[in-house]
C-alpha positions in Angstrom: 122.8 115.2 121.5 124.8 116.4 118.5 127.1 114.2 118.6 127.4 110.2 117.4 129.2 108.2 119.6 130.7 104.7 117.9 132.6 101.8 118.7 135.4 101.3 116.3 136.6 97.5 116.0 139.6 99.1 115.5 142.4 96.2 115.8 142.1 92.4 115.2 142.3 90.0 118.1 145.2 87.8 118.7 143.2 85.5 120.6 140.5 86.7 123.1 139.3 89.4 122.6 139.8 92.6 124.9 138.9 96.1 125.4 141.8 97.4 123.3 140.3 96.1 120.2 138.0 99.1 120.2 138.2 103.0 119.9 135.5 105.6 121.0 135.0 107.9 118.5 133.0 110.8 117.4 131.3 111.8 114.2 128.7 113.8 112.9 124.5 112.7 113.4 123.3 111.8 110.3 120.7 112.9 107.9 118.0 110.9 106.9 118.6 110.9 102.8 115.3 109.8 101.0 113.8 105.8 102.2 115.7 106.2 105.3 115.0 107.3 109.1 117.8 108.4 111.7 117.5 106.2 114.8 119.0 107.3 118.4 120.4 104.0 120.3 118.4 103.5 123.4 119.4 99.6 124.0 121.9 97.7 122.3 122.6 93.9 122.8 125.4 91.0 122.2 125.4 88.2 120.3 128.7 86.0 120.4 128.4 85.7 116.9 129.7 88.8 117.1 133.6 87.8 117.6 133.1 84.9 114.4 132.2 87.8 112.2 135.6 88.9 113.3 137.4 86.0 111.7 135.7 85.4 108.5 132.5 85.9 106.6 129.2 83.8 108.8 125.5 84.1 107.6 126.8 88.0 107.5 129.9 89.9 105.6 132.9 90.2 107.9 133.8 92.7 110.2 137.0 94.8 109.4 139.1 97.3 111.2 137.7 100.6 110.7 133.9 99.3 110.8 131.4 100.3 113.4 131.0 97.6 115.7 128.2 95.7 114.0 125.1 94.5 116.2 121.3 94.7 116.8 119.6 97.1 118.9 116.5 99.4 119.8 116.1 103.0 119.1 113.9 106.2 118.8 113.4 107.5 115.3 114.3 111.4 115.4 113.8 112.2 111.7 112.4 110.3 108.9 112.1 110.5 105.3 110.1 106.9 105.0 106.6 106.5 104.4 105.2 104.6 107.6 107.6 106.2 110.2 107.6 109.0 112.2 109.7 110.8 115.0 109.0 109.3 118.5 108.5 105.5 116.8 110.5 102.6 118.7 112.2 100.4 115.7 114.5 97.7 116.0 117.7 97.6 113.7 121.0 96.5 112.9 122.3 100.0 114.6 125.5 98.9 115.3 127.5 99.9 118.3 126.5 104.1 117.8 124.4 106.3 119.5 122.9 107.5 116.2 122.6 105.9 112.7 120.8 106.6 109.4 118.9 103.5 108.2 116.9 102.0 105.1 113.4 102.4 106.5 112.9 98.3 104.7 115.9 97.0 107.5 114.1 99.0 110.2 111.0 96.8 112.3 108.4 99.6 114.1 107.9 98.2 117.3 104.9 98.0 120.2 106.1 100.7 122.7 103.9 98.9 125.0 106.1 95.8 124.9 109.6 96.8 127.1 112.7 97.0 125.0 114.7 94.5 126.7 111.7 91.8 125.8 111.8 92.6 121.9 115.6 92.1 122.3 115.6 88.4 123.8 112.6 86.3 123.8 110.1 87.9 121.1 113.6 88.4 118.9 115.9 86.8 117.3 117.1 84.8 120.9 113.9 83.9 121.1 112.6 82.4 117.9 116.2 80.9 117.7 115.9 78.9 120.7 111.9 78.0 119.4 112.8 76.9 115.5 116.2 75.4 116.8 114.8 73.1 119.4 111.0 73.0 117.6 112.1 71.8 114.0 115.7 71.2 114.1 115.7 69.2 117.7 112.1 67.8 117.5 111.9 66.9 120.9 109.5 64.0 122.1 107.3 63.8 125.6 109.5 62.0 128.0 112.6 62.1 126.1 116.2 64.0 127.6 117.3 67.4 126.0 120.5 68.2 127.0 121.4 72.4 126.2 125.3 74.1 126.4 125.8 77.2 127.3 122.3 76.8 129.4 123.0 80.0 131.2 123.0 81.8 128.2 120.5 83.7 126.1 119.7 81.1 123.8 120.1 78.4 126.1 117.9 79.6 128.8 114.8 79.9 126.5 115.4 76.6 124.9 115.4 74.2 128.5 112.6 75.8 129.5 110.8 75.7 126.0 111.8 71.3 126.4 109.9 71.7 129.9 106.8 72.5 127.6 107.5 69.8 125.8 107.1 67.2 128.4 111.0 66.7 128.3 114.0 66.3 130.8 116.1 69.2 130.3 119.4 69.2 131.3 121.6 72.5 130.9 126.1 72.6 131.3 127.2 75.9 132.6 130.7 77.2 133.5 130.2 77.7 137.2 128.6 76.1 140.1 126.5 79.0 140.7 124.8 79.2 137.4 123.9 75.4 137.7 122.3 75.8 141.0 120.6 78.7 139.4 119.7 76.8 136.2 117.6 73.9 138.5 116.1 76.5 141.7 115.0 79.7 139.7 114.6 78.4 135.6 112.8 74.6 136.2 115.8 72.7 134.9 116.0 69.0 136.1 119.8 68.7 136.0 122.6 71.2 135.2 126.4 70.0 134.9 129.7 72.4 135.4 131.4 71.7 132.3 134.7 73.3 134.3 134.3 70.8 136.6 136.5 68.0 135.6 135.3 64.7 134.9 132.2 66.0 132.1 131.8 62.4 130.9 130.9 61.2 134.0 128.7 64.0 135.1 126.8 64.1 132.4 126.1 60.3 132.6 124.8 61.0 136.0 122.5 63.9 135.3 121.7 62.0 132.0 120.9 58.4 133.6 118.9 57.2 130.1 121.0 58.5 127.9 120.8 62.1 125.5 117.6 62.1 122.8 118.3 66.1 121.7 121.3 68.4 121.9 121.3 71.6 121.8 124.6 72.5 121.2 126.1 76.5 121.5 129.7 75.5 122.0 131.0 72.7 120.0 134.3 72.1 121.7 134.8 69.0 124.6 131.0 69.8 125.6 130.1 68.2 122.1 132.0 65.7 122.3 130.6 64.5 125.5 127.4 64.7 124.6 127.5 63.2 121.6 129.0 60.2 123.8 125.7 59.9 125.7 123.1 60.2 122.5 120.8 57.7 122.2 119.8 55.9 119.4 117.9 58.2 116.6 118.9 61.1 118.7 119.0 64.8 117.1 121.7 67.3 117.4 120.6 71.2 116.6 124.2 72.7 115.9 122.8 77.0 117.3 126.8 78.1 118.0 130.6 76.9 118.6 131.3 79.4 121.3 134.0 77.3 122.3 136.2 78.1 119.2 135.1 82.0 119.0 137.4 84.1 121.3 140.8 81.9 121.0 143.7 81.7 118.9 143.6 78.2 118.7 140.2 76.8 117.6 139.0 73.0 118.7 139.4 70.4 115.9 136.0 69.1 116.9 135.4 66.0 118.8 137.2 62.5 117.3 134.8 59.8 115.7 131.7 61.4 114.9 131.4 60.4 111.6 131.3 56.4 113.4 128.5 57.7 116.1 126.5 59.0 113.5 126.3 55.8 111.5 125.7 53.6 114.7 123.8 55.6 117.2 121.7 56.9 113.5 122.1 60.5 114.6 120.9 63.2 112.9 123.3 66.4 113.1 121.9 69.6 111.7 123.3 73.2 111.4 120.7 75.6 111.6 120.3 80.1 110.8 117.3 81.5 112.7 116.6 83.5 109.9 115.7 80.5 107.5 112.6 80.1 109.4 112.0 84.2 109.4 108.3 83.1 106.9 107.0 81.3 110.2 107.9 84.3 112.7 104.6 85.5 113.3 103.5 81.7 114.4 106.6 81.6 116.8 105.8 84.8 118.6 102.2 84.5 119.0 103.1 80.9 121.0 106.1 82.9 122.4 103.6 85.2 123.9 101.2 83.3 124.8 103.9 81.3 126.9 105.2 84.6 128.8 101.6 85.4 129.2 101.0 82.5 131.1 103.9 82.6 133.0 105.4 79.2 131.6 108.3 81.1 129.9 110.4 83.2 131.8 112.1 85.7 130.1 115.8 86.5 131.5 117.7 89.7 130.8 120.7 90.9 131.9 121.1 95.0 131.6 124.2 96.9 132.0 124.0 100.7 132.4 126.3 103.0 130.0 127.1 102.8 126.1 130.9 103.2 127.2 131.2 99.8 128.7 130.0 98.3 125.5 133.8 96.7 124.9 134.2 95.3 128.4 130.7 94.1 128.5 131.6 91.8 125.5 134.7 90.6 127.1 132.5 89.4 130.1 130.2 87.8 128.2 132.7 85.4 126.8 134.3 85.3 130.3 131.0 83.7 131.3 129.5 86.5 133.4 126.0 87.1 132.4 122.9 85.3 133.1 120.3 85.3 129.8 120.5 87.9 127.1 123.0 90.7 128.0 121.9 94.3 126.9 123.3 97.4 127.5 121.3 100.5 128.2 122.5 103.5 126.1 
């Protein structure tokens, strides 16, 4: 191909995000300018990060109109001017949403081509090592004790209840739909998974939580916090991975009432955590990681869409709820 496809984030959302806040343009390949290596998109992946770096600066700059579509994905190298890469290698990047781009050879990670794509992308990634150091050091679940995970369905969340399983823990998972519950408990090993859409989350919880909450997980923030941090036992810990909840609206939650009073009494510990502060230790993640999938006690769950043009609408579904595990899309 001699021509580089991109995703524009073109125009600001007023609220969710849609479709129309891309273009599909056309430039030029690139040349690989001295340090670098030119990388052809073969699988690109979401993160719902993606829509915060919309709104203001995260753990990365902010996105503005006019920017490629930022995110992470795998690709072939088709020139190189890098010592230690060569044409045909499989790296992994912050490509963005092209079908070419010239990178720093020192952000580009050569790959094993034996390893399938969609694996380095979720649970030997970032997904994966997020949901191990989040729940591992930040949740420090116990033997016997109740982890409760939002957004279970998810490609964080998915990893982490099954990770608590491992653990010798109850894990219990929310999910938007009665479908991905059921799915949660007969095909991922969860004990217990609540529809957060369901009405009464207080009470449903308290059923699939009969002693009480001992880690959190939390991806949303939002009314799922807040009920969870209603069932929290004493000493329990609260891994803060996400706020989904307040990502793709135009009106963002003010956060649950009172939690500076269920801190003090219940002696929680509430802790923010970036995967990336734990990047010295990744070796030791994926080597247990691996070992895990190995052994078949971690199942890996992708979700694979055909076709870089339905990169915009695959977003939108992801917020709408409509993937199972880490969504990808297959350039």
């Amino acid at each position: 191909m001699t021509v580089n496809r991109q995703w524009i984030y073109a125009r600001k959302p007023n609220g969710q995000i849609g479709a129309g806040n891309f273009d599909l343009k056309e430039a030029a390949v690139p040349k690989a300018a001295e340090g670098e290596v030119v990388v052809r998109s073969t699988m690109l992946q979401f993160d719902a990060a993606s829509r915060a770096w919309m709104q203001g600066q995260t753990y990365r700059s902010q996105l503005n109109p006019g920017d490629v579509m930022a995110g992470r994905g795998i690709g072939e190298v088709i020139e190189s001017k890098a010592d230690g890469f060569a044409a045909g290698d499989m790296v992994m990047s912050d490509i963005g949403w092209q079908t070419h781009a010239a990178l720093p050879a020192r952000q580009v990670q050569k790959l094993d081509k034996s390893v399938a794509p969609e694996l380095h992308l979720s649970v030997y990634g970032i997904t994966g090592l997020t949901a191990y150091f989040g729940l591992l050091d930040v949740g420090r679940p116990r033997p016997g004790e109740t982890v409760l995970v939002s957004a279970a369905a998810g490609a964080v969340g998915v990893l982490v209840g099954q990770i608590a399983k491992l653990m010798g823990c109850r894990a219990v998972g929310t999910a938007s739909d009665d479908a991905k519950c059921k799915w949660l408990v007969d095909d991922v090993g969860f004990d217990a998974a609540v529809n957060y859409r369901q009405g009464n989350l207080n009470a449903n919880l308290k059923a699939a939580c009969p002693r009480g909450v001992d880690v959190y997980f939390d991806n949303t923030g939002g009314d799922v916090l807040g009920a969870a941090l209603s069932r929290m036992n004493m000493w329990g810990r609260v891994a803060c991975c996400g706020a989904v909840a307040n990502y793709d609206t135009a009106t963002p939650s003010p956060g649950p009432a009172g939690v500076p009073g269920f801190l003090v009494t219940k002696r929680i510990r509430m802790e923010g955590f970036v995967v990336m502060d734990f990047f010295n230790r990744q070796r030791e993640a994926l080597l247990q990681i691996k070992s895990w999938v190995d052994d078949g006690k971690l199942k890996p769950v992708v979700d694979i869409v055909e076709g870089f043009e339905k990169m915009p609408e695959t977003l939108v579904g992801m917020f709408a709820g409509k993937n199972r595990g880490k969504l990808l899309v297959r350039v």
